[in-house]
N, CA, C and O atoms as a GROMACS GRO file, in nm:
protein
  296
    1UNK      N    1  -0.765   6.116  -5.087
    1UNK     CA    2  -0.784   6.010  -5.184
    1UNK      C    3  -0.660   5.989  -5.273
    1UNK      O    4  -0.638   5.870  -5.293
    2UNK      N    5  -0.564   6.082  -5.336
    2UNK     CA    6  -0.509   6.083  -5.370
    2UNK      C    7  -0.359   6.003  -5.293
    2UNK      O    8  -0.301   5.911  -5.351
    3UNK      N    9  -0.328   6.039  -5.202
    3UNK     CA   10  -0.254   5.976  -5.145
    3UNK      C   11  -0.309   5.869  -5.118
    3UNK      O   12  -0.280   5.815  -5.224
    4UNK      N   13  -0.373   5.781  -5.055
    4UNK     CA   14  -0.412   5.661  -5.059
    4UNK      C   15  -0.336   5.590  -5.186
    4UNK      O   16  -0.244   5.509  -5.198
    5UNK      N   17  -0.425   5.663  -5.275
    5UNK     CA   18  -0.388   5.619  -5.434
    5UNK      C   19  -0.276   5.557  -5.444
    5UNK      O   20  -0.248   5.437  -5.447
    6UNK      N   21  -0.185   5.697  -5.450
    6UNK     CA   22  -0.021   5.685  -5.467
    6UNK      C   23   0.042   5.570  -5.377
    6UNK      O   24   0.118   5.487  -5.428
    7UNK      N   25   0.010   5.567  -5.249
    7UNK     CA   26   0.054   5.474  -5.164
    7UNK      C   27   0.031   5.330  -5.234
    7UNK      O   28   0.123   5.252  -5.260
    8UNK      N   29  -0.073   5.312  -5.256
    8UNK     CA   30  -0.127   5.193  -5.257
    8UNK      C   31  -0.106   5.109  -5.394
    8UNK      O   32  -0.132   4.990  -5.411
    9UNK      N   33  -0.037   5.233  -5.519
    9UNK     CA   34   0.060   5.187  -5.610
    9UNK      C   35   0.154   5.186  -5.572
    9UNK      O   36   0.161   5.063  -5.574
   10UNK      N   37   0.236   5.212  -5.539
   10UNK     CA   38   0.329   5.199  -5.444
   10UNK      C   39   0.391   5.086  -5.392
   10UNK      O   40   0.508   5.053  -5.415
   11UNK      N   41   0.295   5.013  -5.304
   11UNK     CA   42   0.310   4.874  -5.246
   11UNK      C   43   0.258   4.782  -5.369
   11UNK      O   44   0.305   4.669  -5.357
   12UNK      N   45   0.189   4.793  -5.464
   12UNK     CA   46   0.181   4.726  -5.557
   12UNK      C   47   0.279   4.661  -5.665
   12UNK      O   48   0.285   4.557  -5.731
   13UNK      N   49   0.366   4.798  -5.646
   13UNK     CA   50   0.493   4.810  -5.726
   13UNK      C   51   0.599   4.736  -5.609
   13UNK      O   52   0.665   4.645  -5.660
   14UNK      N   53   0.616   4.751  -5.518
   14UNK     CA   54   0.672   4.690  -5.452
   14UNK      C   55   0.645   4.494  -5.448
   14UNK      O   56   0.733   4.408  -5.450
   15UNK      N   57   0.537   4.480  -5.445
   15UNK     CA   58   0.511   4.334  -5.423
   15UNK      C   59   0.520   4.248  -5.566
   15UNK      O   60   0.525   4.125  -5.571
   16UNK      N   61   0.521   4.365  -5.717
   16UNK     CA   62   0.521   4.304  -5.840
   16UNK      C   63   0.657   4.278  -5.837
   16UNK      O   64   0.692   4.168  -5.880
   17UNK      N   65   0.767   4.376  -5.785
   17UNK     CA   66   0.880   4.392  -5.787
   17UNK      C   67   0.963   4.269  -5.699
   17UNK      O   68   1.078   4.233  -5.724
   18UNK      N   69   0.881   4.217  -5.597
   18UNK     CA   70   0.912   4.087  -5.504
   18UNK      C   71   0.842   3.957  -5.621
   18UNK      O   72   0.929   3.875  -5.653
   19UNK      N   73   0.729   3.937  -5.673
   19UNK     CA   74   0.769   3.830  -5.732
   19UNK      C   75   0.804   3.815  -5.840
   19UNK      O   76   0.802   3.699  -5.883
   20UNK      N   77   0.843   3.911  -5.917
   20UNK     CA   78   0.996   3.931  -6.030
   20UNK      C   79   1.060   3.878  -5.988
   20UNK      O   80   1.111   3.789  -6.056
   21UNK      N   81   1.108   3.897  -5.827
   21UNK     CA   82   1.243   3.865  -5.782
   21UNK      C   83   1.284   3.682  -5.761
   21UNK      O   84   1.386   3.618  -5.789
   22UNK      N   85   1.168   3.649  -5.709
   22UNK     CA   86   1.105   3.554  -5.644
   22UNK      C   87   1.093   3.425  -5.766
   22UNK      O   88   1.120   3.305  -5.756
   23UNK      N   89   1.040   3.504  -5.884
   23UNK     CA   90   1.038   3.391  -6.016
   23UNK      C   91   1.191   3.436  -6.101
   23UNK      O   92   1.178   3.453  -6.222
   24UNK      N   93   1.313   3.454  -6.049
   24UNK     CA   94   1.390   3.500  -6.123
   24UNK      C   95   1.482   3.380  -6.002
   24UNK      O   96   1.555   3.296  -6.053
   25UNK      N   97   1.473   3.384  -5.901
   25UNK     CA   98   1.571   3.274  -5.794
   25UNK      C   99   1.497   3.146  -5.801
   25UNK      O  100   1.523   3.057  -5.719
   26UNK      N  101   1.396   3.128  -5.905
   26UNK     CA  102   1.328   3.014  -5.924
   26UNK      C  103   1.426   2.950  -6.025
   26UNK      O  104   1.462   2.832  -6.014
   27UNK      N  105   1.462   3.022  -6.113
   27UNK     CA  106   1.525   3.000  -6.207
   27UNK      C  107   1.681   2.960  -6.216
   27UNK      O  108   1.746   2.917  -6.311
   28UNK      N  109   1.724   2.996  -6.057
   28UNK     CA  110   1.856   2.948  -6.051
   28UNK      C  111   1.914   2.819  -6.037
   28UNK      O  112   1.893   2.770  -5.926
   29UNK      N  113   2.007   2.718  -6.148
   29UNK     CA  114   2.022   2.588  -6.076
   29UNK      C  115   2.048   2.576  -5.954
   29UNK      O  116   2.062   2.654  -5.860
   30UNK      N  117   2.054   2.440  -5.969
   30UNK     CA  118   2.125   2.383  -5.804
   30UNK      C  119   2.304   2.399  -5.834
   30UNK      O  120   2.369   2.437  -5.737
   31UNK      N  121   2.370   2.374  -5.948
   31UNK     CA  122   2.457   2.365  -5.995
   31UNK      C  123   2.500   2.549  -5.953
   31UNK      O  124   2.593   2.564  -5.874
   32UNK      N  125   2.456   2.628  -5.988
   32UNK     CA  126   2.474   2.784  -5.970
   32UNK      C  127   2.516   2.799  -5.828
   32UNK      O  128   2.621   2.846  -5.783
   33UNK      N  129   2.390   2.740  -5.756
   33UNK     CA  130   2.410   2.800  -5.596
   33UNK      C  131   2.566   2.698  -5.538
   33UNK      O  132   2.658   2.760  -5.485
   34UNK      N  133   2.571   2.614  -5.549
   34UNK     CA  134   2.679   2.485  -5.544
   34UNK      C  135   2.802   2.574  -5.556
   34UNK      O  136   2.869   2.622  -5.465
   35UNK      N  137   2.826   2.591  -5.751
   35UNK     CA  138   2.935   2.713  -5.733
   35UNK      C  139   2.967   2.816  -5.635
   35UNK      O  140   3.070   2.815  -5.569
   36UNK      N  141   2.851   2.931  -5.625
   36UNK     CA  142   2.855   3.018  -5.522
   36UNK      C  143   2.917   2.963  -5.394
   36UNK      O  144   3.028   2.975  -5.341
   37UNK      N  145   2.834   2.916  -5.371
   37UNK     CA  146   2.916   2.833  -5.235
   37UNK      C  147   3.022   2.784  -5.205
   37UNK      O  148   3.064   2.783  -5.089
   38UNK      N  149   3.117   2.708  -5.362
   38UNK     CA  150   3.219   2.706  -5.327
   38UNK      C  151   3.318   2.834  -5.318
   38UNK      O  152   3.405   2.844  -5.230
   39UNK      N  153   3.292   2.950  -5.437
   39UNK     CA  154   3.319   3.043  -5.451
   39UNK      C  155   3.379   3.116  -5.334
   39UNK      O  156   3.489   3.171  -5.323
   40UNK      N  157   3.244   3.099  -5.219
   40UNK     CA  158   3.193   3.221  -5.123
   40UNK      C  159   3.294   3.106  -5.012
   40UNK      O  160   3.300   3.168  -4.906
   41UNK      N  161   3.368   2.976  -4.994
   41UNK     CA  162   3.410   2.938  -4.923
   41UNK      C  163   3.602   2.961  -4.961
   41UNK      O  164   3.702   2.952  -4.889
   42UNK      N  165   3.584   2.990  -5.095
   42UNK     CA  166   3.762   3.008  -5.108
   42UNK      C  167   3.804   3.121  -5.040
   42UNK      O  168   3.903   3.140  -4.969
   43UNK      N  169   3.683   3.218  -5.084
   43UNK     CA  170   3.691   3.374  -5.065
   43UNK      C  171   3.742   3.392  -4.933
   43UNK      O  172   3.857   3.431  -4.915
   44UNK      N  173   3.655   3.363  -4.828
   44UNK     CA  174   3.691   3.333  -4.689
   44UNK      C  175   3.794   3.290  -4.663
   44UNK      O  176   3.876   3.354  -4.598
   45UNK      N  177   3.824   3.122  -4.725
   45UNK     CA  178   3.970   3.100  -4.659
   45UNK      C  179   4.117   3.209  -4.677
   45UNK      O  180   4.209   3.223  -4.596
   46UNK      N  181   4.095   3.290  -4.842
   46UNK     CA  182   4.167   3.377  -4.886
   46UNK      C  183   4.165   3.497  -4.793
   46UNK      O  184   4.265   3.568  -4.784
   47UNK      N  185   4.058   3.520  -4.725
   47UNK     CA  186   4.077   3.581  -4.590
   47UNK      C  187   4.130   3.582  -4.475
   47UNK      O  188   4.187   3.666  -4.405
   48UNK      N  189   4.099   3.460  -4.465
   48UNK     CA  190   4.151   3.426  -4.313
   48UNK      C  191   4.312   3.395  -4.328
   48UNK      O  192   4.392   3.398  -4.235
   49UNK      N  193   4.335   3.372  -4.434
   49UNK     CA  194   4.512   3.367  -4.476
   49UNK      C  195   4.576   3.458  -4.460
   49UNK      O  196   4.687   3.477  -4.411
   50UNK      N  197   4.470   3.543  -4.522
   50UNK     CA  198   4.553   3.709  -4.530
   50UNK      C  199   4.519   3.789  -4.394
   50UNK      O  200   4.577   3.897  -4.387
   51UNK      N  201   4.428   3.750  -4.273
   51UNK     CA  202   4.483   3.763  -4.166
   51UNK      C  203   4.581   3.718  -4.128
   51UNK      O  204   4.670   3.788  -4.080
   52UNK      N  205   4.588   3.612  -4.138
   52UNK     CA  206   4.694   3.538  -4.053
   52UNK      C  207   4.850   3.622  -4.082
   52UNK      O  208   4.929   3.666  -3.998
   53UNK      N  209   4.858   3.624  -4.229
   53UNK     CA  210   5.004   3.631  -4.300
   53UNK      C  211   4.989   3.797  -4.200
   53UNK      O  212   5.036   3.797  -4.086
   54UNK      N  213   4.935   3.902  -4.245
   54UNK     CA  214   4.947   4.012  -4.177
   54UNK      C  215   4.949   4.059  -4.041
   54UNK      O  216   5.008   4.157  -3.995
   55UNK      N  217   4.876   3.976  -3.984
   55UNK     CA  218   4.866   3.983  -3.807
   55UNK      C  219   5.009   3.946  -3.754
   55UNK      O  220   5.011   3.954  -3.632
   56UNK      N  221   5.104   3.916  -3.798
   56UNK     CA  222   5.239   3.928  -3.800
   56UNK      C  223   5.310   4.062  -3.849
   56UNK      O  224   5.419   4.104  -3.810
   57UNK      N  225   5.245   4.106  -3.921
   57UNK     CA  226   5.303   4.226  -3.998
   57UNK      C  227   5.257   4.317  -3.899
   57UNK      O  228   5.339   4.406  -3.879
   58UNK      N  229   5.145   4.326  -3.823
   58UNK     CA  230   5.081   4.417  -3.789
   58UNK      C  231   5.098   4.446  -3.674
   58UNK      O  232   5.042   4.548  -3.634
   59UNK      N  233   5.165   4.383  -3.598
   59UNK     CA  234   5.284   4.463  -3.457
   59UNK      C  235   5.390   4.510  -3.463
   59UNK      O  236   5.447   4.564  -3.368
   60UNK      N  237   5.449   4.493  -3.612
   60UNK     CA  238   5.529   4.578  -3.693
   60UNK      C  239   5.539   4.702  -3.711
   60UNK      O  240   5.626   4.788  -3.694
   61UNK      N  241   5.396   4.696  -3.762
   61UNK     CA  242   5.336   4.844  -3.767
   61UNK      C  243   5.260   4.916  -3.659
   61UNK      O  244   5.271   5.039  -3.662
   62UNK      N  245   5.205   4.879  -3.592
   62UNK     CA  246   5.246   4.977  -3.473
   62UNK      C  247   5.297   4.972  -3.389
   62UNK      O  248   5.255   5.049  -3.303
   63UNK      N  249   5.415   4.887  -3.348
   63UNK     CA  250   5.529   4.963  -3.291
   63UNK      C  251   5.593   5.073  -3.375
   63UNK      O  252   5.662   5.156  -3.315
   64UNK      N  253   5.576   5.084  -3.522
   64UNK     CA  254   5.662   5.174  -3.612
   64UNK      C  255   5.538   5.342  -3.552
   64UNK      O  256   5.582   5.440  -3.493
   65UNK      N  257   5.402   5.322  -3.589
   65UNK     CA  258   5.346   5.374  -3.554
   65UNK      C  259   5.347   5.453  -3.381
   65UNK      O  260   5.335   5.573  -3.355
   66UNK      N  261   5.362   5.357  -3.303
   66UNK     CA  262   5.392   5.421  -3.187
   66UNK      C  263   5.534   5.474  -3.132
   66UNK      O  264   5.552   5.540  -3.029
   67UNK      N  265   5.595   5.447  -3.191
   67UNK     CA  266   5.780   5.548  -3.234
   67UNK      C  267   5.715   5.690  -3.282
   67UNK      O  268   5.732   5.801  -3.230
   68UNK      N  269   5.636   5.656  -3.394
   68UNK     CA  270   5.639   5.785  -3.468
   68UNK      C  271   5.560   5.883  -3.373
   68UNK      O  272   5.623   5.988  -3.354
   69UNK      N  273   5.432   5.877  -3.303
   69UNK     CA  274   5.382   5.931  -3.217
   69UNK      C  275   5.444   6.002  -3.132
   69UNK      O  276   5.421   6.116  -3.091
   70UNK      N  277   5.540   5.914  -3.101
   70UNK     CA  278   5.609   5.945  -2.920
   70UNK      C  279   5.710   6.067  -2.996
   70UNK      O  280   5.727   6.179  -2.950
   71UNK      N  281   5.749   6.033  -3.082
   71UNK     CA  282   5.883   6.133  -3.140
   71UNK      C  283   5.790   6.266  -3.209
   71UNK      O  284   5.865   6.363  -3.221
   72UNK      N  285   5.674   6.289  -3.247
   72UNK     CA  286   5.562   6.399  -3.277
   72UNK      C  287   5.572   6.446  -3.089
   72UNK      O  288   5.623   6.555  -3.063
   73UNK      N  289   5.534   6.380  -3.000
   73UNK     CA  290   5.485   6.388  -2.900
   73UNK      C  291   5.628   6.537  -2.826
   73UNK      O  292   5.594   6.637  -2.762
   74UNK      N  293   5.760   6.505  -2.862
   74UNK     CA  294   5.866   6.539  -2.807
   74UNK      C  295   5.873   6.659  -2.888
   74UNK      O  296   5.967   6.738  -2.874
   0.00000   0.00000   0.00000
């Protein structure tokens, strides 16, 4: 009985804890998510830049890397 109990507060606490969550993203503008989004789209391009710029750099480094190997190797 006891466990039942515990369990079954448990998921109670869990599902009070979902629509906390639930009336709290109710509350977010449209204006909020808009930002995010642009936010979450610079972020990315600032990524994919900084692949690009480095994926040049980065046969640089291991050819430097595979020198250093071969000369450990000897």
């Amino acid at each position: 009985m006891p466990i039942s109990f515990a369990l079954s507060r448990q998921n109670l606490h869990l599902i009070i804890g979902h629509l906390n969550f639930i009336q709290g993203a109710a509350k977010v503008s449209i204006l909020m998510i808009g930002h995010q989004a642009i936010m979450d789209a610079y972020l990315c391009l600032l990524h994919l830049t900084a692949g690009i710029l480095v994926g040049e750099h980065f046969i640089v480094l291991w050819l430097i890397s595979l020198v250093v190997k071969k000369q450990q190797a000897c």
